[in-house]
C-alpha positions in Angstrom: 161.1 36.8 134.9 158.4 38.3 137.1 159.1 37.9 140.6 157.2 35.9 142.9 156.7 38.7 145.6 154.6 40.4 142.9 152.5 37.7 141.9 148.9 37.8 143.0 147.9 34.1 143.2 150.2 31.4 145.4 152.2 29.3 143.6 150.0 26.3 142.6 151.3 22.9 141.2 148.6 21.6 138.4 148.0 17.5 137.9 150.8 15.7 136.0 150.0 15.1 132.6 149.2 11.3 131.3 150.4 10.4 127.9 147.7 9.5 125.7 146.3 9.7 122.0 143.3 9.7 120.6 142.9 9.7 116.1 140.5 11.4 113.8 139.0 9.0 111.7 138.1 10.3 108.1 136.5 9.8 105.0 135.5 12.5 102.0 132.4 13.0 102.0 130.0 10.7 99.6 127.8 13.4 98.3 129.1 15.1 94.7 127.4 18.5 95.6 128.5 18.8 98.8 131.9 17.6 99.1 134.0 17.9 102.0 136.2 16.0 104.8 133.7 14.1 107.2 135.0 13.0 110.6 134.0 10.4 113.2 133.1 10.8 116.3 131.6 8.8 119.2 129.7 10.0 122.6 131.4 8.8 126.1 129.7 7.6 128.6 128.0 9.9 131.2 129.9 8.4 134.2 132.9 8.9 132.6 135.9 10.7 135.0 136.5 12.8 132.2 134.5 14.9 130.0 131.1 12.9 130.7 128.7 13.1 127.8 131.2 14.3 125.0 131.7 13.6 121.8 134.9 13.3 121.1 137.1 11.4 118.5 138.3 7.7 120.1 141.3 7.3 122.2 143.0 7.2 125.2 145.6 6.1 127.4 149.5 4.8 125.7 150.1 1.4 127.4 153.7 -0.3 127.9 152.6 -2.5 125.4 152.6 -0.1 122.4 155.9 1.0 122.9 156.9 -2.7 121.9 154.7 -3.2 119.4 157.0 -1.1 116.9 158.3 -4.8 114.8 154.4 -5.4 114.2 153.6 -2.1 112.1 154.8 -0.5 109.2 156.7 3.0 109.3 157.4 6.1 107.8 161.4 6.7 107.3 160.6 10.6 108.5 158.2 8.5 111.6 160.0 8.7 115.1 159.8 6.5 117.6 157.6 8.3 119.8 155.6 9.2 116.8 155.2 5.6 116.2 154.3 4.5 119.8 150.9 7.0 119.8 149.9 5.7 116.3 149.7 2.2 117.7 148.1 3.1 120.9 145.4 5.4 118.6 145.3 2.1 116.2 144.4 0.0 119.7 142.1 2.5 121.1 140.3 2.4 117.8 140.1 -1.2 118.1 138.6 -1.8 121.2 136.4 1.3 121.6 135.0 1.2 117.9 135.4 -1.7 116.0 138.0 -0.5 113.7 140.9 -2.0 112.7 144.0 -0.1 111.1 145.6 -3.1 110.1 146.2 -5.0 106.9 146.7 -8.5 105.8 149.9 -10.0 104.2 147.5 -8.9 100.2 147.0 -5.5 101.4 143.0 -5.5 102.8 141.6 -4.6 105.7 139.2 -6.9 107.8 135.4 -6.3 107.1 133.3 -5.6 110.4 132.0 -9.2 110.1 135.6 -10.4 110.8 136.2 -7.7 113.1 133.3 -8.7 115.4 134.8 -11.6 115.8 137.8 -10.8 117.7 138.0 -10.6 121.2 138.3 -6.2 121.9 139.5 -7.0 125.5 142.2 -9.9 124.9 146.3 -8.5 124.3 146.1 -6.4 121.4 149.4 -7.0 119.4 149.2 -10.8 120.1 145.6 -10.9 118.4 146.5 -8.9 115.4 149.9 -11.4 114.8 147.5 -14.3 115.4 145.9 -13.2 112.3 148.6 -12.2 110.4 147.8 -8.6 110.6 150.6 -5.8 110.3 149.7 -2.5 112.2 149.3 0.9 110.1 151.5 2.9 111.3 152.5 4.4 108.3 149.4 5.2 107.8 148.6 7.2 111.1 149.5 10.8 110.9 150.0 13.6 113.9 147.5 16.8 113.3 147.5 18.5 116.4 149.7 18.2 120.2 147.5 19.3 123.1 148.1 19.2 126.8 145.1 19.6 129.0 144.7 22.9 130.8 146.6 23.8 134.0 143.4 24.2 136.3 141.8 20.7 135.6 142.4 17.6 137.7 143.2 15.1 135.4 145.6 16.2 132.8 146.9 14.4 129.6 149.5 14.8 127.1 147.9 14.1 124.1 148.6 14.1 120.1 145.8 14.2 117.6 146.2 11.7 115.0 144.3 11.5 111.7 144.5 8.5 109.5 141.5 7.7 106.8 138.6 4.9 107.6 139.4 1.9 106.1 137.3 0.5 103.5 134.6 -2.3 104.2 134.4 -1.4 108.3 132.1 0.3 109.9 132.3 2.0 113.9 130.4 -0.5 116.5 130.8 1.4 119.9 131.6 -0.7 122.9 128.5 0.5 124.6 130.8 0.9 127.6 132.9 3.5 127.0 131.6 4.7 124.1 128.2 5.4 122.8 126.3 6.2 119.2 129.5 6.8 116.8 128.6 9.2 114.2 130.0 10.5 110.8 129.6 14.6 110.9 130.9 17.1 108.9 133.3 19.9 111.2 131.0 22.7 110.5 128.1 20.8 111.2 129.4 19.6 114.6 130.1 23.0 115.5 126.9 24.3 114.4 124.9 21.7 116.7 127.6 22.0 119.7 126.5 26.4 119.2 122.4 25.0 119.4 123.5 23.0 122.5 122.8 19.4 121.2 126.2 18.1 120.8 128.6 18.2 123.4 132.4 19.0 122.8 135.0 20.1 124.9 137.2 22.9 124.0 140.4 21.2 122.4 138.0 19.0 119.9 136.3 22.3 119.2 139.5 23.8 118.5 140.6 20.8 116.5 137.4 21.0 114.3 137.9 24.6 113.1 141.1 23.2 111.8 139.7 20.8 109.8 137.4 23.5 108.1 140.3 24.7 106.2 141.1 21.2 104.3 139.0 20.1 101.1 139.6 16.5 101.4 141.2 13.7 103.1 144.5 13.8 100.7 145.0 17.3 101.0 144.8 17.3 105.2 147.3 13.8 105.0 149.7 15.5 102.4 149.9 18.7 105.5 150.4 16.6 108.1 153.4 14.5 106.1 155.4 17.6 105.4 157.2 17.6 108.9 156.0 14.7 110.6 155.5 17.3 113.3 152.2 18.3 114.5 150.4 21.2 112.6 149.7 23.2 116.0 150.6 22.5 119.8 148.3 23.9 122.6 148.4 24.0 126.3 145.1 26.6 126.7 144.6 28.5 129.6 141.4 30.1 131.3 139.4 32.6 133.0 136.6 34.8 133.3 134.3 36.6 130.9 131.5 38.0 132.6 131.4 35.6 134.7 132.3 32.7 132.8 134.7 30.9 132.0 136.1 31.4 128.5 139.3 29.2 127.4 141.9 30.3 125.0 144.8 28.9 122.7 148.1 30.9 122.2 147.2 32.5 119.4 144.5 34.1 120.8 144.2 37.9 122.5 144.0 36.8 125.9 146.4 33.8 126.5 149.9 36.2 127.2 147.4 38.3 130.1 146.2 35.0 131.7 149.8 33.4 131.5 151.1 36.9 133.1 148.2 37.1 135.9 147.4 33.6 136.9 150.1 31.1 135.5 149.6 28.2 138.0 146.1 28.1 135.8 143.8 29.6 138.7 140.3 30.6 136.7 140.2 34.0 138.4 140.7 36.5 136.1 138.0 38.4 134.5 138.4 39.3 131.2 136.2 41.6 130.3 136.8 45.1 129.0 135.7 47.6 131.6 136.3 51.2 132.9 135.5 51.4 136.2 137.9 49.7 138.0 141.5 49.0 137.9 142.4 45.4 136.7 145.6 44.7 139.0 147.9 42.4 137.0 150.7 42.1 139.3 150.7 43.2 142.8 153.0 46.1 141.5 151.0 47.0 138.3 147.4 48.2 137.7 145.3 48.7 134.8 142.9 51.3 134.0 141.4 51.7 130.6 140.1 54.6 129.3 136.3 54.5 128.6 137.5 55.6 124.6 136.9 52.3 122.5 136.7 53.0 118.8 138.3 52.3 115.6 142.0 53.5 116.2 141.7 52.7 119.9 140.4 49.1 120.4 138.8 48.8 123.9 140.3 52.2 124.8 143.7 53.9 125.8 145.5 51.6 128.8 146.8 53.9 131.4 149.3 51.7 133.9 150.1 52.2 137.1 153.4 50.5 138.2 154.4 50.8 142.5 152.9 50.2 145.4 151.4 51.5 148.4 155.1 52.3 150.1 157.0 53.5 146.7 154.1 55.6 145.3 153.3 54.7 141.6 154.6 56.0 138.1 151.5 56.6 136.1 152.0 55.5 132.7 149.8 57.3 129.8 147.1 59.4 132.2 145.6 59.3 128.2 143.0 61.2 126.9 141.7 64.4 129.1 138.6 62.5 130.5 137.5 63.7 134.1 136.2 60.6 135.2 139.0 58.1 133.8 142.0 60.4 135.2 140.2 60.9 139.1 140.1 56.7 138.7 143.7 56.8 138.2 144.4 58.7 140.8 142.0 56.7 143.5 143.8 53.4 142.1 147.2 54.8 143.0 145.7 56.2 146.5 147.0 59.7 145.0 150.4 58.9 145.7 151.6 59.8 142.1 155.7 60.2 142.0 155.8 60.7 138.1 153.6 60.4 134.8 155.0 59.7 131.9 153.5 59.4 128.5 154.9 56.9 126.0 154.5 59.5 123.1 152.4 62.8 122.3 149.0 61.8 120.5 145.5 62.8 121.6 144.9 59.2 123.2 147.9 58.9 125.4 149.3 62.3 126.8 146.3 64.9 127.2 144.8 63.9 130.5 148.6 64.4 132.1 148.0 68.0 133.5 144.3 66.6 135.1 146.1 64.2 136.9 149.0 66.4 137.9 146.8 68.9 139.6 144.7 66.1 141.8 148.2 65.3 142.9 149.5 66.4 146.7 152.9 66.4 145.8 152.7 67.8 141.5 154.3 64.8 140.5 156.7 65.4 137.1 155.2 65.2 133.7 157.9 63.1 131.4 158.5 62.3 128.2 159.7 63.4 125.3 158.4 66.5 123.2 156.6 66.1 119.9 159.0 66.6 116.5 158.5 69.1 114.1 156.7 66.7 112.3 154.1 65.6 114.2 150.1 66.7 113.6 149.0 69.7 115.5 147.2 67.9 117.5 149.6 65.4 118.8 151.4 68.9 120.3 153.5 67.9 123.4 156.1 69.2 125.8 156.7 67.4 129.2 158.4 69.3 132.2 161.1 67.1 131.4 162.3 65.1 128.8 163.9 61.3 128.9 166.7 60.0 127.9 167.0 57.2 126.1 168.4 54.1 129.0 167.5 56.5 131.8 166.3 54.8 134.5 163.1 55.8 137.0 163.2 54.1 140.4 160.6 53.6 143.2 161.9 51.7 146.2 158.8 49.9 147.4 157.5 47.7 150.5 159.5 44.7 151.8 162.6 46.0 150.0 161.1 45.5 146.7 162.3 48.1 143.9 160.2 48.6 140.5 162.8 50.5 138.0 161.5 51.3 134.3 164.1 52.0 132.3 163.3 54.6 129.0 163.5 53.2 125.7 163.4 55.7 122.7 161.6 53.8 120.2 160.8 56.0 116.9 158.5 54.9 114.3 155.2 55.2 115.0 156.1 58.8 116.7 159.2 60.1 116.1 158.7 60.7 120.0 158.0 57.4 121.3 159.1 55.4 123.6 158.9 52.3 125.9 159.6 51.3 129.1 160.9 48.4 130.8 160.0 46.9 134.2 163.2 45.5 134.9 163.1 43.4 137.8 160.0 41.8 136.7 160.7 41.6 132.6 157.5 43.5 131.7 157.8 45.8 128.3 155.3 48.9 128.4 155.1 49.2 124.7 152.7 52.1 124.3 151.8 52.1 120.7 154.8 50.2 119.5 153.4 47.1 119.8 149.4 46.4 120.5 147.7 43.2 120.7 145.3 42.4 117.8 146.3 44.9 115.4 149.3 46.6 113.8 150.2 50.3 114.4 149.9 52.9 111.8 152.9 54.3 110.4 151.8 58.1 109.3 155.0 59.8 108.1 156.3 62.3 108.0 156.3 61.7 112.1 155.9 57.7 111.7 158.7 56.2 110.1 158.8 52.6 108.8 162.6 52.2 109.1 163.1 53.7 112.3 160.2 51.8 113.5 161.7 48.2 112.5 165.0 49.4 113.8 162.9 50.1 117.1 161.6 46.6 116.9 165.2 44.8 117.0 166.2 47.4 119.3 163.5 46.0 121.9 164.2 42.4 120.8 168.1 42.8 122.7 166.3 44.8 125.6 163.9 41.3 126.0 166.9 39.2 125.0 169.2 40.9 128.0 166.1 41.4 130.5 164.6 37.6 129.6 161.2 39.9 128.8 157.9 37.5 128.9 155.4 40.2 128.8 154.4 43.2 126.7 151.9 45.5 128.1 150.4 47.6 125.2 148.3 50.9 125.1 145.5 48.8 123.5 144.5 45.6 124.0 145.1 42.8 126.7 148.9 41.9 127.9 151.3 40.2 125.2 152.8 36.7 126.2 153.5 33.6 123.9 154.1 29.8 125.6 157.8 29.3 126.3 159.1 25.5 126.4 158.2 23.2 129.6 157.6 19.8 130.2 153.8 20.9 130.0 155.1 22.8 126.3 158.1 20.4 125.1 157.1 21.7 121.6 156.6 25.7 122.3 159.9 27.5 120.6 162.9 27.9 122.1 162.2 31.3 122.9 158.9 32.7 123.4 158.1 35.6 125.8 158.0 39.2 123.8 160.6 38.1 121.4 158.0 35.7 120.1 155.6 38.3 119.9 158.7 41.1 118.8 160.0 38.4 115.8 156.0 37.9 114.4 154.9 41.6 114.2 158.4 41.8 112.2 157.7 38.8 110.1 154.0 40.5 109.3 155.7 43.7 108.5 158.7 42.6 106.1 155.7 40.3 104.3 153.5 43.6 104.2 156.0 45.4 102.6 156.6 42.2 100.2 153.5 43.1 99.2 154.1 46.6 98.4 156.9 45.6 96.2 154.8 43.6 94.1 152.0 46.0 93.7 154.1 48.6 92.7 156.0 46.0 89.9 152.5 45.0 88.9 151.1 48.8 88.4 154.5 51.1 88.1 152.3 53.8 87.1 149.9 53.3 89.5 148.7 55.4 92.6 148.6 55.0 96.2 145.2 54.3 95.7 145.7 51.5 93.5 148.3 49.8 95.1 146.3 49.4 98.4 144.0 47.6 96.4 146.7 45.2 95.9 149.1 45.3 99.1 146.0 45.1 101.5 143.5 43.0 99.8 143.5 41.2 102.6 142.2 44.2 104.7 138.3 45.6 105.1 137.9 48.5 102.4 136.8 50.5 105.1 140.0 50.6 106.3 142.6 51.2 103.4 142.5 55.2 104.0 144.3 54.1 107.0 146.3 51.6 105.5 147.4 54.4 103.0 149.5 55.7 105.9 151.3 53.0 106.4 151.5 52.1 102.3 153.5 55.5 102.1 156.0 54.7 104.9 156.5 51.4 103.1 157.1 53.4 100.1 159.1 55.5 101.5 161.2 53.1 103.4 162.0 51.5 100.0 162.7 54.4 98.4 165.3 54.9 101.0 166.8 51.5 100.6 168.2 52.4 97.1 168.0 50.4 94.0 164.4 49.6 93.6 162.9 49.8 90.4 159.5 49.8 89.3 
């Protein structure tokens, strides 16, 4: 847990969510050549309090009244009670906003739109519909999506996305208060005119769109959504900067874990894009300074850390490669008050520029780490002054009492020399190379090694596990976090942090390997070459020399295991 000393933004408390729901209303598209899920969607009103002008999918706020509505609508056995509630308050919503009416007669129909518009939308909902022997749909509503409005805005809601498909014979009248000029749109086309700037949508029906994109027809997005009863995908985004502007983001995405980690209270401060001029501080007690390297093996370029403060002096973590100007930045950013640098492992990227920054330094601060294996390429060559050991602990006793201790973890694998270190009293994991946001390492034996590597990985999980780790600073890429479970998350896992992030990159590389095994059935004759065909089809062509690496430590991993027989 990351102390609140060391955070840079005060403590903020966001708006209290509202419950709410809002439903997609469906249909498969008409035209034989150019089928495909349409949805509809309706403009709000421009004085609206939120999102004025949007289009947006009808809903909005769960009244007392839907809760007791549950005897007037049918039910799926697997439907829970609160599942229930939001279909009948989407159902309602629907209603009174658009004219349409999830509800059947005692035969099965629906009302047309004649009938419809002549009910009253603002009389008591459930009373109406029993006044005309109507039974509620229910059954028929199903949750696609859980989304709670971002931290930083004023009003907040809680809100599932319900899909359920337009019943036959109606068609959307808007109540020309609320709503405005309902429209039937294909996803892709909404998103195409949102990109031209002629149709409106906020970031979480955006979001919701792309989804949709991946489902053929009504039935097949329905049958999805029935498996669990439980939404497809839950988000509570967070924001910040990207030159300038402000650029939202779901947990999946690169940037969520650094804007959780920087500004969690949901402050749109933090810029986040990639530059190498400055230091981005991420903590008062942690800088970063990328290295102006970007290219294929190195992403944006090699993160160098800082971790201390003006009274403790800093541990400079991967000076990286031996670039003048990047290394003098380091040095200014720690006020050249360097007590020890230490390099995460020996490649060209990470440990090179450690002797540059030694020598700007007063006081020759100690070059750590461990010193490159027999194995490694020539020009991953490394000897520090003085090498770690695995659970030692560096210490820097800092300003107001504060102390910042990294303990070493030897984590083999991608270098038979690398290794992490943990920020203890704030529960920050400097993976190096071990772990990078956005791609996956390369295992190159005979120094990688694919076993020791997942045996690295579990070893870390305990370390988080003990330590109650959140974050995962990487050499490349932005800071690792995942959403842990709060009342603004009641559906994030139970454990999220880096063990979230520690547990997928596992999954990914057991399924990887999965892979291998069935190429290597499929072609038992076959050549590295022809089994990256097959294990990485997924991958750019361009980049199956690389792959090969790894292919061979899979190889050679299950080789090791025993018993496998092509």
């Amino acid at each position: 847990m990351v102390r609140s000393s060391q955070r840079l933004h005060p403590v903020r408390t966001p708006a209290a969510v509202r419950p709410a729901a809002t439903v997609l209303l469906l249909r498969d598209s008409a035209e034989p050549a150019n089928p495909g899920i349409e949805v509809l969607m309706t403009r709000r009103s421009m004085t609206a309090s939120f999102a004025p002008g949007a289009y947006v999918f009808p809903g909005g706020g769960i009244d007392a009244a839907d809760a007791q509505s549950h005897g007037q609508s049918t039910r799926r056995a697997t439907q829970s009670d609160l599942h229930l509630t939001q279909a009948i308050a989407a159902i309602r919503e629907s209603f009174e906003e658009l004219g349409i009416l999830l509800a059947r007669r005692a035969d099965g129909s629906h009302l047309g739109t004649a009938q419809i518009a002549a009910l009253d939308r603002q009389a008591p909902f459930a009373a109406q519909c029993a006044t005309q022997g109507l039974t509620l749909s229910g059954a028929e509503v199903f949750v696609l999506a859980h989304w709670i409005t971002d931290r930083d805005l004023p009003r907040r809601f809680d809100v599932p996305f319900l899909v359920a498909r337009m019943p036959e014979g109606q068609e959307p009248v808007a109540d020309e208060t609320e709503q405005f000029e309902p429209v039937w749109v294909r996803p892709a086309d909404a998103l195409a005119r949102h990109a031209a700037g002629d149709f409106f949508i906020i970031f979480p029906t955006a979001r919701t769109l792309e989804r949709l994109q991946a489902f053929a027809s009504v039935d097949e997005l329905l049958n999805a959504c029935a498996v669990s009863d439980e939404p497809l995908f839950t988000s509570c985004p967070r924001a910040g900067l990207l030159n300038g502007h402000e650029s939202r983001h779901m947990e999946h995405e690169a940037p969520f874990g650094e804007l959780a980690l920087v500004s969690p209270h949901g402050q749109i401060v933090h810029e986040l894009a990639w530059q190498t001029q400055r230091p981005v501080p991420l903590l008062k007690n942690v800088q970063r300074l990328t290295a102006p390297n970007p290219g294929f093996m190195t992403g944006p370029g090699t993160n160098s850390y800082l971790v201390g403060d003006p009274m403790s002096g800093h541990i400079a973590i991967d000076p990286g490669p031996d670039i003048p100007e990047h290394i003098e930045r380091l040095w200014r950013a720690a006020g050249g008050d360097i007590r020890a640098i230490v390099c995460t492992h020996s490649h060209p990227d990470h440990s090179p520029g450690a002797a540059r920054l030694q020598a700007l330094c007063a006081e020759k601060p100690p070059i750590l780490g461990l010193p490159s294996a027999p194995t490694s390429r020539e020009n991953s060559r490394f000897t520090p002054e003085r090498a770690l050991a695995d659970g030692e602990r560096l210490v820097l006793q800092g300003q107001d009492g504060a102390t910042h201790t990294l303990q070493v973890v030897h984590t083999p694998g991608h270098a038979a020399n690398h290794l992490c270190l943990l920020l203890e009293e704030d529960g920050l994991l400097f993976s190096g190379d071990h772990i990078l946001n956005g791609s996956t390492t390369v295992i190159d034996p005979p120094d990688g090694h694919m076993g020791d590597y997942l045996d690295s990985l579990d070893k870390l999980d305990r370390l988080c596990a003990q330590h109650g780790v959140e974050f995962i600073l990487p050499a490349h890429g932005y800071v690792l976090g995942d959403l842990r479970r709060t009342a603004d998350s009641p559906s994030a896992p139970e454990h999220g942090g880096a063990r979230a992030a520690i547990a997928h990159l596992k999954a990914h590389r057991l399924a990887r390997e999965a892979k291998v095994v069935r190429a290597m059935q499929h072609q038992p004759e076959g050549t590295m070459d022809d089994w990256v065909k097959l294990a990485y089809d997924d991958v750019p062509e361009r980049l199956w020399p690389v792959a090969k690496r790894s292919l061979l430590a899979h190889v050679e991993r299950l080789q090791s295991l025993g018993g496998f027989n092509l």
